[in-house]
N, C-alpha and C positions, 0 to 999 in steps of 0.2 A: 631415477634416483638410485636404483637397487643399480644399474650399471655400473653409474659413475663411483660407487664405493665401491662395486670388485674391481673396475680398471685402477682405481688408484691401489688399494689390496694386493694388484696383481704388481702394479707396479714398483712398491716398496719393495714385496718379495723379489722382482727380478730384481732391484738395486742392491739389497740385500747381499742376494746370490751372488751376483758380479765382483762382489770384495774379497771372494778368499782364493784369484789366483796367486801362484804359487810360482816365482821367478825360479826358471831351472836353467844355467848355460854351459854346457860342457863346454870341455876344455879345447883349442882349438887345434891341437894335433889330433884329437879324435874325429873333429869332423872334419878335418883334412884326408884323415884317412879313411872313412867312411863315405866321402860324398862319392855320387854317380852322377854319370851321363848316360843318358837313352840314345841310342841310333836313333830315334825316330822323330818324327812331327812332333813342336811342341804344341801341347795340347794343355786342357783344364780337366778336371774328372773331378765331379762333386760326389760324395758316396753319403748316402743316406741310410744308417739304420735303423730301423722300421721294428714295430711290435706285430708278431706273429700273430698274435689274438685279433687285435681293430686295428693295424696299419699304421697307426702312429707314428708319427718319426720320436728315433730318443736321443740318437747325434748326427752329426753334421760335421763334415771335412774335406777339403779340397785338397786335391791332388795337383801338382803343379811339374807338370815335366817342361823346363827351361833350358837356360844353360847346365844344370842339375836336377835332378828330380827329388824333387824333397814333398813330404805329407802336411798342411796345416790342421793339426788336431787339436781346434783349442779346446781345453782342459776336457782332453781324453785322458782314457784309463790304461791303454796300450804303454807297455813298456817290452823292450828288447834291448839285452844286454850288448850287442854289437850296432845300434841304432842309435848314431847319440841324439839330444834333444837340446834347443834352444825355447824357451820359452814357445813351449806348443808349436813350436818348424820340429820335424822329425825328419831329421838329413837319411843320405842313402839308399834313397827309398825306389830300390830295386823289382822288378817285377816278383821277384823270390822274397821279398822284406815285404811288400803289398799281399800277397796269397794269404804270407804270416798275419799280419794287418786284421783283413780282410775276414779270414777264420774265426781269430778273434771277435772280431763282429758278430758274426754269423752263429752264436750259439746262445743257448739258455733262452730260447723262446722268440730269437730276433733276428733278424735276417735284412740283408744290403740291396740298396740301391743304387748301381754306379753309372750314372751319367759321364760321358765323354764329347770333347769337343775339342776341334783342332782348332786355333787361334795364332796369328802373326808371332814370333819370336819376341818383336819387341811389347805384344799384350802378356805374353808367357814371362816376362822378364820385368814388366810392372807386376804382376801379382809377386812371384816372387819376394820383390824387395819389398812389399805392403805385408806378403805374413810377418814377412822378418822383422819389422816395427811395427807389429798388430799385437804381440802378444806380453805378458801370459795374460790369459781368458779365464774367467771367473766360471764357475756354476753356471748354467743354462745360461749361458750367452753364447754355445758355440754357432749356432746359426745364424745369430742376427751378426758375430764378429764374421764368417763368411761372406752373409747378403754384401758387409760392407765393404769388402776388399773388393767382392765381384761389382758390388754398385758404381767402384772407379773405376770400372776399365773398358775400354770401348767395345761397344756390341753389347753390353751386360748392364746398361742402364736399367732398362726395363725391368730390373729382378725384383727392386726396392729393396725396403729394408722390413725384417720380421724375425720374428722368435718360434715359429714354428717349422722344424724339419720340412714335412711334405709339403709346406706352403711353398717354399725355396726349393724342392723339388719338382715341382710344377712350376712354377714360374723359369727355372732351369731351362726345364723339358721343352720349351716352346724356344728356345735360341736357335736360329737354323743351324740346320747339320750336328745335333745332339745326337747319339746313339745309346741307349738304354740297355743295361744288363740287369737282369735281378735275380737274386742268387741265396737258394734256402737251405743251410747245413754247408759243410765244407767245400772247399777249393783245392784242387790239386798243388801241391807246394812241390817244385821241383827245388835240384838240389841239393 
């Protein structure tokens, strides 16, 4: 009995939560002129920050290097005045705009967990178009709006769906060919 009134408790509160994202679409000569492309493999890279105290996860964001490399942070607190934003896609997202990112993370008691995975072009190119009409994200829904995008796409079935950071850090972790950074205090930002 005492369950089923905190899951349902639990539940209002995250519906709750989920209502007060916040449509942001810059304008489209800025992310013209902001977007990148990576030389390299497109890949996925989940980043998990974590509480320095118990390990907790406290957000959740996927890294999307495609035909572009863009951040899906849905309703992150990161903001960069040359980084424009579409409803939680954050275009541009250059290894020097990630460090920046990234730092940001990494302070006031909390520290990152970035997962990396190389994936087919045309997997790198469905996430992609899934952040881009995933968003804006509410209050503590950035992990389960992830689990979701990653739950469509092939090879990433097995993630499911959940609300907790390290949950979806672990179920990550086990996709073959993951490679794990974890990273306490600052990142070199070149540049």
């Amino acid at each position: 009995m005492r369950l089923g009134i905190l899951l349902l408790g639990l539940s209002v509160l995250l519906a709750g939560c989920g209502m007060n994202a916040e449509s942001v679409w810059a304008p489209d000569a800025d992310v013209a002129k902001a977007r990148y492309q990576d030389a390299g493999p497109t890949s996925l890279a989940l980043v998990t920050v974590r509480n320095e105290g118990d390990g907790q996860g406290a957000h959740t964001a996927l890294l999307i290097n495609a035909s572009e490399r863009v951040l899906f942070d849905p309703f992150g607190g990161w903001t960069d005045p040359y980084v424009p934003e579409r409803n939680d896609v954050l275009y541009g997202f250059s290894p020097e705009v990630e460090a920046r990112y990234l730092n940001y993370q990494a302070q006031d008691g909390y520290y990152y967990v970035r997962q990396e995975v190389l994936v087919p072009p045309e997997v790198a190119e469905q996430a992609l178009a899934l952040a881009k009409v995933k968003g804006p994200v509410g209050m503590a829904m950035c992990t389960n709006a992830v689990a979701d995008i990653l739950g469509q796409l092939p090879g990433f079935e097995s993630v499911g769906s959940t609300f907790f950071p390290e949950h979806l850090a672990a179920r990550f972790g086990r996709v073959p060919g993951v490679t794990t950074t974890e990273v306490h205090g600052e990142v070199p930002v070149e540049g």
